[in-house]
N, C-alpha and C positions, 0 to 999 in steps of 0.2 A: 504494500500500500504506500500510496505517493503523499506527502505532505506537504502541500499550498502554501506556499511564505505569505503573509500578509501583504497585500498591497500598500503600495508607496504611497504615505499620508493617513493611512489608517489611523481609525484612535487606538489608544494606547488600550493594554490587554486591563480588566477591571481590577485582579487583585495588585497590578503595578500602579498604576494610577492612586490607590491608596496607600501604598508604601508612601507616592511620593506626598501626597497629603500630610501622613503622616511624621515625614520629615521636615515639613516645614511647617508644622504646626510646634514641634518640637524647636525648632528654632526660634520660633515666634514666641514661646514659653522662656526659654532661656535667654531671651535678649530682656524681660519683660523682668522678669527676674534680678538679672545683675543690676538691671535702675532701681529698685526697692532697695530701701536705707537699710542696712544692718542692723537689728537690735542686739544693742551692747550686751555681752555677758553680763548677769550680777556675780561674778565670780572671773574679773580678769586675769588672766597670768601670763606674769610678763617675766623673765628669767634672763631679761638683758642686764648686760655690766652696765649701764650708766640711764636711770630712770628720770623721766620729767616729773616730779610728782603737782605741777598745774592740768599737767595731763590726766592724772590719776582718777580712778573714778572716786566719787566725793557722795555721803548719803547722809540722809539722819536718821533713818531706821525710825518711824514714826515718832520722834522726839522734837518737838517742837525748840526752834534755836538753838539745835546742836549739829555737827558736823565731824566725821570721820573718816576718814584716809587711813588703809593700811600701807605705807611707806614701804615696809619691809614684812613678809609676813610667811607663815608656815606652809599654809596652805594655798597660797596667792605664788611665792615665788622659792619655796624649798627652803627657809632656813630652819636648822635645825636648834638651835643655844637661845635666840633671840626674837623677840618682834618691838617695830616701832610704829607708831600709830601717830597720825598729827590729828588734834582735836580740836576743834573751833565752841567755846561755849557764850550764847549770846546773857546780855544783862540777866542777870537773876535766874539763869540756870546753873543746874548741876549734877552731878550722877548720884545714881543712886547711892543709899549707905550700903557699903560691900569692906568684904575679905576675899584676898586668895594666896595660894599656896606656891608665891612664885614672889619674885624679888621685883621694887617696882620702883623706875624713878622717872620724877615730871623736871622737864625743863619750860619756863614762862618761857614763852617767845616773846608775848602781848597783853599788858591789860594788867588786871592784877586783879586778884579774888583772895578766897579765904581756904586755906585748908582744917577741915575738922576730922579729928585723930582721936579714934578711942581705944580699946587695950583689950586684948585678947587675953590676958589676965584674971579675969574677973569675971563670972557668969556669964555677963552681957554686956555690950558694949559701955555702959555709962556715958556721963555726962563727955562728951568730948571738948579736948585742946582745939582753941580757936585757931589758925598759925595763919598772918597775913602773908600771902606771897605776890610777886610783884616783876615787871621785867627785867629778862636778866639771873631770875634768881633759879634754884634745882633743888629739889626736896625727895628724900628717899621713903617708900613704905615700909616698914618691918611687917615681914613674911606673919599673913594673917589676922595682921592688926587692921578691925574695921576702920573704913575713912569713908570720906565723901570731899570732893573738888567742886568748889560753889564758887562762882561768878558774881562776886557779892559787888560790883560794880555795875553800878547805875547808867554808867552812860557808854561804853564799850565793851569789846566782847574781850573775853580770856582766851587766848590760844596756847595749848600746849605739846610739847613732844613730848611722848611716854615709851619709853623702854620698859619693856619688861622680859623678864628672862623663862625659860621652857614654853615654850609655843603649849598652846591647847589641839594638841592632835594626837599620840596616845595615849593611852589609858596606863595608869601606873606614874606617868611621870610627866602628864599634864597639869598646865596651872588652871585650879579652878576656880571660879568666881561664885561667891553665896551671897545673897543680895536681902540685907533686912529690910523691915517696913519701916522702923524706927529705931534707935537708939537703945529703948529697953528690952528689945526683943533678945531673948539667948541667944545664944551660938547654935545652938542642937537645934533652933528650930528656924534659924536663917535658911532659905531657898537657892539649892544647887543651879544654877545658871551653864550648864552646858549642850552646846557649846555656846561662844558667846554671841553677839547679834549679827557682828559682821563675817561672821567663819559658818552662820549655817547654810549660807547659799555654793559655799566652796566644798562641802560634806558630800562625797556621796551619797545617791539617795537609797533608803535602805532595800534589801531584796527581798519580794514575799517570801514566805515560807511555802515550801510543798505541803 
């Protein structure tokens, strides 16, 4: 049996004619595509030697006139020993009253506030030490001792750099945060904070169980 070539001009056979549909509808998708804005990670990581951090992403975590930047961070860019955080807090804010199990020091870049320091000594935090701080100045936490960082200025904000040492990412030798409601609350019944606000978008998300 003899098989008739198509004549010259013919249309094209049907299931090729949708192949080629379907390649240019694919192209038409993928051009449409690259013009749509990226949305940023909440969890960027960036493992270059030399960082912008005006570039950095910058949030408040539903905190009204506060601001944070992980600078340097565990789960953001691999360090192991350390993390630094830059924190912006506006007039009359401050964090909460907390402890944690890691070594902590603030440098004022701006502004000046108050720091209030109570003592892991004693039941419960008590009456805390008032301490003014101011630009320029650097004040260490003792491992555990509740504090709170207030912005006890009225007309501008307090910005600070915070170091602190063992990053919050294993268990066994992470620094954890317990966060009281007040001042006379115990220790035993202060509230585990892990992980912390800015490290739960970088956390894997957990796997069902079978």
């Amino acid at each position: 049996m003899v098989r008739r070539r198509p004549a010259t001009g013919a249309a094209p056979r049907p299931h090729l004619a949708a192949v080629g549909r379907g390649l240019l509808l694919a192209s038409v998708l993928a051009a449409a595509a690259s013009s749509l804005p990226v949305a940023e990670s909440s969890c960027p990581r960036d493992n270059s030697l030399v960082r912008d951090i005006s570039r950095m992403q910058q949030r408040n975590y539903g905190r009204e006139g506060f601001s944070h930047i992980t600078v340097t961070g565990a789960l953001a860019h691999g360090t192991k020993e350390v993390e630094v955080w830059l924190q912006t807090f506006g007039p009359g804010q401050r964090t909460p009253i907390h402890r944690h199990s890691c070594e902590e020091v603030f440098i004022v870049l701006k502004g000046k506030g108050t720091l209030l320091l109570g003592s892991s000594s004693l039941k419960y935090p008590g009456q805390p030490q008032e301490v003014p701080v101011f630009q320029n100045t650097t004040f260490s936490i003792p491992v555990n001792d509740p504090h709170q960082v207030w912005n006890s200025n009225e007309h501008e904000d307090l910005q600070v750099l915070v170091i602190i040492s063992r990053p919050p990412v294993k268990i066994g030798i992470s620094c954890y945060r317990f966060i009281y409601d007040d001042w006379s609350m115990p220790h035993t019944a202060a509230k585990l904070k892990f992980p912390y606000f800015w490290d739960e978008d970088c956390l894997p998300a957990p796997k069902d169980e079978l």
